[in-house]
N, C-alpha and C positions, 0 to 999 in steps of 0.2 A: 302355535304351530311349531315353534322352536322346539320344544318339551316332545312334542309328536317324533319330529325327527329325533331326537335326541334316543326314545327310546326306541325304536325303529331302529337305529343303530345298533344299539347294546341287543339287539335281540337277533341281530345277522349275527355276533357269534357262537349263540349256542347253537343255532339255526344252520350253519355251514359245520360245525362241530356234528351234529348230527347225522346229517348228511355224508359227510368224510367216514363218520363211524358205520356206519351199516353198511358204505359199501366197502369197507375195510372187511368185513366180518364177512358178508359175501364174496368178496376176490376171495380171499386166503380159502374158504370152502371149497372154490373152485378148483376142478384137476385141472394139470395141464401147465403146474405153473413155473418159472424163469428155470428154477432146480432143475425139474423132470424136465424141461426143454433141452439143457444141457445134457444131461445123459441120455436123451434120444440121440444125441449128435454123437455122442460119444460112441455111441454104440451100432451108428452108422443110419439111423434113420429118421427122418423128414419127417419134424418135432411140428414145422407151421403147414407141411401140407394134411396131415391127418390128426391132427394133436397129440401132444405128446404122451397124456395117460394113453390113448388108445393103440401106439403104436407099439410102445416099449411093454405093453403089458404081460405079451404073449408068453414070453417064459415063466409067468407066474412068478418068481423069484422077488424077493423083497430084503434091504437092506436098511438098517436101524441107524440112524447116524443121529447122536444132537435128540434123541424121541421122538422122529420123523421119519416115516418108513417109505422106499420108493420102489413104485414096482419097475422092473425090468432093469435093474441095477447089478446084476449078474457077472461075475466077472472083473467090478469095477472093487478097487482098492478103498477101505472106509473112508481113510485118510484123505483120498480123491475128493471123495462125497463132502467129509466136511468143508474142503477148502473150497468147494463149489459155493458151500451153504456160506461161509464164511466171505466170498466174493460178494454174491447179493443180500448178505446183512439175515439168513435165515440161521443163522446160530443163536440170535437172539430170539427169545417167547416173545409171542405177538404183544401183547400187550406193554411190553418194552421197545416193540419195533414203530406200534402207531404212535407211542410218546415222544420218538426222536422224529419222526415226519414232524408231529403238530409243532416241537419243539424249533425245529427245523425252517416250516412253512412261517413260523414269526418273525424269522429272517428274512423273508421273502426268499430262503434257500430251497428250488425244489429238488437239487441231487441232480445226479445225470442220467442219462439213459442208459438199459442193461444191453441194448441193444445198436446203439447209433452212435457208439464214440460219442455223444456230446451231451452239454447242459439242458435240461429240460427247458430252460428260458429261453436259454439260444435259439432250440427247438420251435418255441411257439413264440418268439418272435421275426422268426424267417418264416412260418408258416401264415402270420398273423396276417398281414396284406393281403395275401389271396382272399381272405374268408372275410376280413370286411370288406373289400370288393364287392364280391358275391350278396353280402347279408346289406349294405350301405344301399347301393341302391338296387336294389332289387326290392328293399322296403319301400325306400323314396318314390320310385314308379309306381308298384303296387298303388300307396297312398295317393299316389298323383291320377291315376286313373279311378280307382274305386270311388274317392268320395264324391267325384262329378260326376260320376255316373249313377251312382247310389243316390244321388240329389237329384238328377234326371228321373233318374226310372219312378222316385217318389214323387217328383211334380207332374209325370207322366201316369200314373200308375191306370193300369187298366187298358192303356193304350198299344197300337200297334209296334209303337217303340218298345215298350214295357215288356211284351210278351217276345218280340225278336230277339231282345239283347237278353232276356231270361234263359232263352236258348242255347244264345253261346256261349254265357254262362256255364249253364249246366254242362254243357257240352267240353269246355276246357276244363272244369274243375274235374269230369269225370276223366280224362287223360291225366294218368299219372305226371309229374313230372321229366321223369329220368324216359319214359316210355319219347315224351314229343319232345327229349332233346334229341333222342334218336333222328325221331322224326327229320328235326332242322339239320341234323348233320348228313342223313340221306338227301336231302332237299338243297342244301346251301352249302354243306362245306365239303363239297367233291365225291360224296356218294355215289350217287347216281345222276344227278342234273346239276347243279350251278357248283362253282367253285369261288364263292363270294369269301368268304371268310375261312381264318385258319381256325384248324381241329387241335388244336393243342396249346397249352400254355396263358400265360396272361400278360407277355409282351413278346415281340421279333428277337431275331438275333443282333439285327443291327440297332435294339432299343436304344443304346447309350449313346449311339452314333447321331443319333434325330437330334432336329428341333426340338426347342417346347412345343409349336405346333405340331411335328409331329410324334413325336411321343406322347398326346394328350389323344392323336386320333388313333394312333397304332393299340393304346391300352382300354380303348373303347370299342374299338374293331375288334379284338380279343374277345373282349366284354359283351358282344350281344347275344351272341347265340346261348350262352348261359344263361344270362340274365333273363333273357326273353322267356327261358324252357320255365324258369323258377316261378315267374310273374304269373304266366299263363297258369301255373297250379296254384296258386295263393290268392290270387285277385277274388275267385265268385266269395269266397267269404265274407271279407269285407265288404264286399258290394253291396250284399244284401242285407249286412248288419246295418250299411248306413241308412238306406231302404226303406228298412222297417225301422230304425229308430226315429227316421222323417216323418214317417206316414201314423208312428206313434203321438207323438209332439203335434200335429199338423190339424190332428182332431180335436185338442183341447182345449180347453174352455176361454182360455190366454190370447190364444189364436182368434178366435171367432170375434173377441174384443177388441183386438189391435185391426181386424179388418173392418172391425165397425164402424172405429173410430178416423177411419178415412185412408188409412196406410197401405202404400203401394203393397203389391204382392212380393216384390223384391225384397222392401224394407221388415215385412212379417218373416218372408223366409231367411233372413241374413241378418237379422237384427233381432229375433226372439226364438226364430226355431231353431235357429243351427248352434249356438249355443249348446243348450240343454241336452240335443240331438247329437252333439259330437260327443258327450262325455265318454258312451261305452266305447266309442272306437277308439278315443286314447284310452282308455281301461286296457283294452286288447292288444296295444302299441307294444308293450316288451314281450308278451308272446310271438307274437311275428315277428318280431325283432330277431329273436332267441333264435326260433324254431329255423328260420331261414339261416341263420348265421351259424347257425353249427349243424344238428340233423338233418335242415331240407338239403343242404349243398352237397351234404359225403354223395349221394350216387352222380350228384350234377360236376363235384371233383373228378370223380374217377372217370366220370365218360370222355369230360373234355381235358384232362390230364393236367389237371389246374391242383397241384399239391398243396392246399390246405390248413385247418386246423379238423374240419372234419374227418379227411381221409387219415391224418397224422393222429386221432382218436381212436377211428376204427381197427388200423395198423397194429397200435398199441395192446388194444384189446384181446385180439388174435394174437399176437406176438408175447401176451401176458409180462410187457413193458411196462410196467406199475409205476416208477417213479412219473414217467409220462401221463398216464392212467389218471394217479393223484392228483400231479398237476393241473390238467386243464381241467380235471372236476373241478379243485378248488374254486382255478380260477370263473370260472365258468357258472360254477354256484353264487360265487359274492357279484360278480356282475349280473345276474340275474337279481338278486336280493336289491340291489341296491339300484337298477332298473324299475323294479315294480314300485321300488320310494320314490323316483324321481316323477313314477308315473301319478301319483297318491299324491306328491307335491303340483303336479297338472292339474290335476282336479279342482285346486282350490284357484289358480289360474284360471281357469276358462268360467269356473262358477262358483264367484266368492260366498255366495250359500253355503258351501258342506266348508265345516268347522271339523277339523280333525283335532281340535285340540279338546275339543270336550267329549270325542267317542269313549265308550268304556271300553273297559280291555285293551 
């Protein structure tokens, strides 16, 4: 198993080397980027509300600086241009610019922002708390309702339980997420009927002023109408993975054996089938994980004004903020890699059967 991880390791850094390359090679293709944002501004025109190739284009006009031509640069002094290009490191050829990132990122240096006066780390670690927040429990709940219920619906299966809670199932997973946080914030945070909870942020003004008691309820108060929006889109999956992986397990031949043999219905279901039955939903653990913890949140950020790691990605993206861009891919890629190992090490946990030390490849 040592051996297993071991190469599993060595194999996250070509595996994040990859990754970092292609979408280096896709950014830099992209119009729109830090350069041309700046001579939108230069030039008097709102570079992040239309983008920048499409605003500055209009006079057709293009300017050669460094082998780099920008349109709508008209007017503007070479010299200008270069030290534009010379601010965000674009006087150097690409392939000299992603060597001093990777060179860079083995420092754990990500550079700063072309955009936010500050350090990239800085950056996503005042952003960091909101998004495990959001991603922490919002998995914990999920998990905490799906597998009992997905353990219900399979010892129920066919029943009037079975088919009701299939319903609302179906029914919440079909509701976007971002759509029924709306919902909760018309309904509960002063829309139109209840004024239970606040619409913004992830603590009071007066947070530092509280107790520990209350500051543990003030940032859970915060916490639900979020958390709730996220759960309610996330949950029918897992529910029904667990489900059918019971009702899988539940017919085989193991089963029929351990019931033979005199064993409670409890002790077959929690002593032979849940085992086996759990593996795919820890299989599934760091996708949910992930997907909550950074994509599913950005619309659940922006509605309830919960500033982020997701909003501080999307931001970045539209603002073609690339040291940031870089950043949380990196990091974002090697916690995902090293996620899916930790989940590969579960597996030999819950079912010391699978030998990862003797798979090929």
């Amino acid at each position: 198993m040592l051996a297993y991880i071991l190469r599993r390791l060595l194999l996250i850094i070509p595996t994040v080397l990859g990754i970092l390359l292609i979408n280096f090679i896709i950014i830099q293709a992209a119009p729109g980027g830090p350069v041309e944002q700046m001579i939108a501004k230069l030039e008097g025109f709102d570079a992040a509300a239309g983008g920048a190739t499409g605003r500055i284009s209009g006079g057709g006009s293009e300017v050669a600086v460094g082998g780099s031509s920008y349109r709508g640069a008209q007017g503007l002094d070479p010299e200008l241009i270069g030290e534009i290009e010379r601010m965000y490191g674009f006087d150097k050829p690409a392939p000299e610019r992603f060597w001093i990132m990777l060179t860079s990122y083995l420092k754990l240096d990500f550079g700063d922002s072309f955009f936010r006066d500050a350090k990239v780390t800085e950056l996503i670690a005042e952003k960091l708390p909101v998004s495990i927040s959001l991603g922490l429990w919002s998995t914990l709940i999920t998990y905490l309702i799906s597998i009992p219920l997905g353990i219900a619906k399979a010892t129920r299966h066919g029943s009037p339980f079975d088919v009701w809670t299939s319903s609302a199932i179906i029914l919440g997973y079909a509701i976007p997420a971002f759509l029924f946080a709306i919902l909760l914030i018309v309904v509960f945070a002063g829309g139109s009927y209840y004024d239970w909870f606040p619409l913004r942020g992830l603590t009071s003004n007066d947070f530092d002023s509280l107790s520990l008691g209350g500051k543990m309820l003030d940032y859970f108060w915060h916490l639900a109408l979020p958390v709730t929006a996220l759960v309610i889109g996330n949950f029918a999956t897992l529910t029904l993975l667990t489900k059918n992986s019971f009702l899988d397990e539940i017919n085989k031949q193991y089963v029929v054996t351990a019931r033979a043999k005199g064993l409670t219905e409890s002790r077959v279901l929690y002593g032979h089938v849940f085992r086996n039955a759990m593996l795919l939903v820890i299989a599934g653990f760091p996708a949910a994980f992930l997907g909550i913890f950074f994509t599913g949140s950005m619309l659940i950020e922006v509605i309830f004004s919960l500033d982020g790691l997701g909003l501080l990605g999307f931001e970045s993206i539209i603002n073609r903020d690339y040291p940031v861009v870089f950043g949380t891919l990196f990091i974002f890629s090697l916690f995902g890699l090293i996620m899916k190992l930790i989940s590969d090490v579960t597996y030999t946990l819950v079912d010391p059967r699978i030998d990862f030390e003797n798979r090929e490849g």
